[in-house]
N, C-alpha and C positions, 0 to 999 in steps of 0.2 A: 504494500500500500504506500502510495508516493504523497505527501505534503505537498503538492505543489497547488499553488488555487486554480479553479475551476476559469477557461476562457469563456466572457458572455460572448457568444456571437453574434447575439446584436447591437454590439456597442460595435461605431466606427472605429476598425484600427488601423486605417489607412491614413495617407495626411488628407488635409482640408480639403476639399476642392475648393478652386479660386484662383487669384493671380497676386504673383509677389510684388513687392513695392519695397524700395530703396525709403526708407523715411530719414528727412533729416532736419538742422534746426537754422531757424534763420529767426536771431531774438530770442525770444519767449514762445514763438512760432514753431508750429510741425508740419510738413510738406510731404508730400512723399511722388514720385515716380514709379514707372514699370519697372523695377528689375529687368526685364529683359532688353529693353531698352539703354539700358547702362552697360557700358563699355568695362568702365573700370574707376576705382577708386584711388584718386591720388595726394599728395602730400606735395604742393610745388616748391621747388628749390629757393627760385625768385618770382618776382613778375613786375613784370615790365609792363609800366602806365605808357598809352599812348596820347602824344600831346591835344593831336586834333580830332579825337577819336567820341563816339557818342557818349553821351554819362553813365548808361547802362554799363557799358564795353568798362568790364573794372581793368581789365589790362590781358597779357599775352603770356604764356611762359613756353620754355622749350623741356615738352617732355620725351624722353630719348631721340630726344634730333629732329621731333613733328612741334611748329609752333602749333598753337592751341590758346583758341581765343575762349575769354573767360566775360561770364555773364554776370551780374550783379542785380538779380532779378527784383531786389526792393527799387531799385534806380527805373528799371525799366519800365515795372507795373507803376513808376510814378507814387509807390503808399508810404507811408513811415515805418519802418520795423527798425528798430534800435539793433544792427548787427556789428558785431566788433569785427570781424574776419581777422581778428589776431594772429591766428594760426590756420590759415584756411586749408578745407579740405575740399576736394574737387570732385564733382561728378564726371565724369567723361562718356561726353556722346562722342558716337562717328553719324555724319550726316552725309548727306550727299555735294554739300558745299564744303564739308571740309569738319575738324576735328572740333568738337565745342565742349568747355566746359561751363558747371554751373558752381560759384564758388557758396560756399556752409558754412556755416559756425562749427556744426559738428554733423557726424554723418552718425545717427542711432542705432538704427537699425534694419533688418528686411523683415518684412511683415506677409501673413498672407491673410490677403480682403476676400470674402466673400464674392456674390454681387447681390446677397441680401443686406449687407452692412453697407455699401456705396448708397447715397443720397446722390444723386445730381443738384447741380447746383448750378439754376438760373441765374441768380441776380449777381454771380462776379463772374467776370468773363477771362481770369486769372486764371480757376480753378472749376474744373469740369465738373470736381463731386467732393462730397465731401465724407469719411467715411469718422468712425468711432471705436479706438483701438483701445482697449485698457481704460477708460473713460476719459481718453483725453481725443481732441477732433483734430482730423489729417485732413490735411487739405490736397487734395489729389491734384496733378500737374499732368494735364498732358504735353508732353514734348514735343512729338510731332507738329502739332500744333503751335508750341510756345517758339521752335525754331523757325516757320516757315513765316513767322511775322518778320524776324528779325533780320532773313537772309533774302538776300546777298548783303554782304556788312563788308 
């Protein structure tokens, strides 16, 4: 006779169904993206402001020898979020104009959203939906979207 407990098999023991999302912090703020849609996660050396460049455009750096422009998405969307980028951490898309990042306060975590937990969200045209993770609200970013305003830059 074995000790081991009994499997319920109707409890789920597969993962969630749904889609991942890169969450990060900009402020006091939670964002998040498609995971799939992120390249990679970086740490930049420097970066380099350009003089005549838009206010959004926080500047450029060179990650292993590809320049890669960098987004400062409170400047863009025009709102106030108090972000230090102190130490910034990068999102990296590859697009079809070329390599983009989105610069963080802090990069949290990946999550997996439902699409019973996504809200859409009308009334900001920032944020496609708005989803509710641990009781704190993600502001959902679609990229595709958020790039093809900005490019050609």
């Amino acid at each position: 006779m074995n000790n081991l407990p009994e499997l319920n098999l109707s409890e789920k023991t597969s993962n969630p169904i749904g889609e991942k999302f890169v969450v990060f912090t900009l402020g006091d703020e939670l964002f998040a993206v498609s995971a799939g849609k992120v390249s990679e996660v970086a740490s930049p050396l420097s970066i380099t402001t350009l003089p005549t460049s838009p206010e959004w455009l926080f500047g450029i750096t060179n990650l292993r020898g590809e320049i890669v422009s960098i987004i400062n998405l409170p400047k863009l969307w025009k709102i106030e979020i108090p972000v230090s980028f102190a130490k910034p951490k990068l999102l990296i898309f590859r697009t079809k104009t070329g390599t983009i990042a989105i610069a963080t306060d802090r990069i949290n975590e990946i999550i997996n959203l439902g699409e019973d937990t996504i809200i859409p969200n009308e009334e900001n045209s920032h944020f496609y939906a708005q989803a509710t993770f641990e009781t704190k609200t993600v502001n959902l970013i679609n990229s595709e979207n958020l790039f093809s305003k900005i490019a050609p830059f």
